[in-house]
N, C-alpha and C positions, 0 to 999 in steps of 0.2 A: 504494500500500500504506500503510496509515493505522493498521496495527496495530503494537505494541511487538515489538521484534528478537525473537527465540527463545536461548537462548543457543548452542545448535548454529549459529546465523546468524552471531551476534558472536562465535564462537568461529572460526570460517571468515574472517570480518570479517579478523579481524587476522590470519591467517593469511596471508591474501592481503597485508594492506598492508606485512606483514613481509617477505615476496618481493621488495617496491619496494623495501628498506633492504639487500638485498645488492649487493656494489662492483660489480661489474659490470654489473647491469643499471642501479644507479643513474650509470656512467660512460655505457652507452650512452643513457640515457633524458636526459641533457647534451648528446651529440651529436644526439641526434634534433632537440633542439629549437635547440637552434643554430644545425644543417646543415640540417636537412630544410625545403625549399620547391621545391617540385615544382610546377607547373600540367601536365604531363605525364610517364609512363611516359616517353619518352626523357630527360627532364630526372632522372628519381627513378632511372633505372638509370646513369647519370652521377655521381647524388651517393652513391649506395649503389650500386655494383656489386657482383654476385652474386661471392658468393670472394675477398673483401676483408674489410678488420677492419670499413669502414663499412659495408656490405653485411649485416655478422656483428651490427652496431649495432641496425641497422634493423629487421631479423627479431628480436634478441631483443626489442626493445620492443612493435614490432604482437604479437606470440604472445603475451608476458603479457597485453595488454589485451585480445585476443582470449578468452584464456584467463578473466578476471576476467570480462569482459563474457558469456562464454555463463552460468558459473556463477550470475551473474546474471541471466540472460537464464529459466534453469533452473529460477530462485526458489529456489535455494542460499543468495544472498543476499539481506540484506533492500535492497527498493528506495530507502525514504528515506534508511538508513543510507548504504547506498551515495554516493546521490548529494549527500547532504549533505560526507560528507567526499575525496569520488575523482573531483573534476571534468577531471583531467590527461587521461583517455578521452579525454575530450570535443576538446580540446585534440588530440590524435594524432588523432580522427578530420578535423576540419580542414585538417589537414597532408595528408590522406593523400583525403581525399572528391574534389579536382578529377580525380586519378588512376585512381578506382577503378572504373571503367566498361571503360576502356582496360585498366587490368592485369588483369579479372577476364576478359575478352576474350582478352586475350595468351595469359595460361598458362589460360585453357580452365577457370576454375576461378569458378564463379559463385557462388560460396561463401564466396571468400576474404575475409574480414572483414567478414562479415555479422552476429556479434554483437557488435560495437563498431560498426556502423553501426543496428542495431537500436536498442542502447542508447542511444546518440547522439541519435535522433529524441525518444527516452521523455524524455531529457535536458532535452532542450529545451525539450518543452512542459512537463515538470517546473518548470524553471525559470524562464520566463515566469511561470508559475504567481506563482509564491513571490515571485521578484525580478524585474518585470519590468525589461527592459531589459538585464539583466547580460549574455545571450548577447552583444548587441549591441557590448558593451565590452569582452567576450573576445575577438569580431572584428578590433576595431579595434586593440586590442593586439596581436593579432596581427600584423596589416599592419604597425603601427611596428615589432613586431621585426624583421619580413622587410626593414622598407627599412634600420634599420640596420645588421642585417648586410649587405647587400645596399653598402652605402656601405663599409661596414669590409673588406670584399675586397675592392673595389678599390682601398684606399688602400695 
């Protein structure tokens, strides 16, 4: 999308990023990215179990981005704006992509986070686009967090 936001766009824009600035999801969206490294649905229902506060963490961060990523997905939002300024999606869908085959299987729901997995793909070649290379550095930052949380439980 190569055209100027609409103001009903940027009016939604901030609607949505103000969503991310309320305490709670911005507490659980700290945990997610802290706790969450999953390579498997048995490992992600261990670190988020269903009927727990992390469990409670987990679901409210994937459903905002779910949430954000259809309205985008909708063209509610505009695309550059978006991914200029909302690359954390991107970020949860990594957390959450080695999982998601296995969990959409489990609960029978081929569905479940299909527009942050949508988004996610536009994401990328968006971005290759613009900056190449950066997915690749958002990867790798990723792994360092994972190892060193990964080192810091067990110390």
């Amino acid at each position: 999308m190569s055209t100027k936001p609409t103001f009903e766009q940027a009016q939604l824009h901030l609607q949505v990023f103000e969503e991310r600035r309320e305490a709670r999801l911005r507490e659980a969206r700290q945990w997610f990215f802290k706790n969450f490294f999953a390579d498997t649905m048995e490992q992600a229902m261990k670190i988020a179990p269903m009927g727990t506060e992390p469990g409670a963490s987990f679901m409210m961060v994937v459903s905002y981005w779910e949430q954000a990523c259809a309205l985008l997905n909708y063209g509610l939002l505009h695309e550059d704006l978006f991914f200029e300024t909302s690359g954390e999606f991107f970020g949860v869908w990594e957390r959450l992509k080695p999982t998601m085959a296995e969990g959409r299987k489990m609960f029978s729901n081929p569905l479940f986070l299909t527009n942050v997995e949508k988004a996610a793909h536009r994401f990328e070649a968006w971005s290759e686009a613009r900056t190449p290379g950066a997915i690749a550095m958002m990867r790798k930052m990723g792994e360092q967090m994972r190892a060193q949380f990964a080192s810091a439980a067990k110390a």
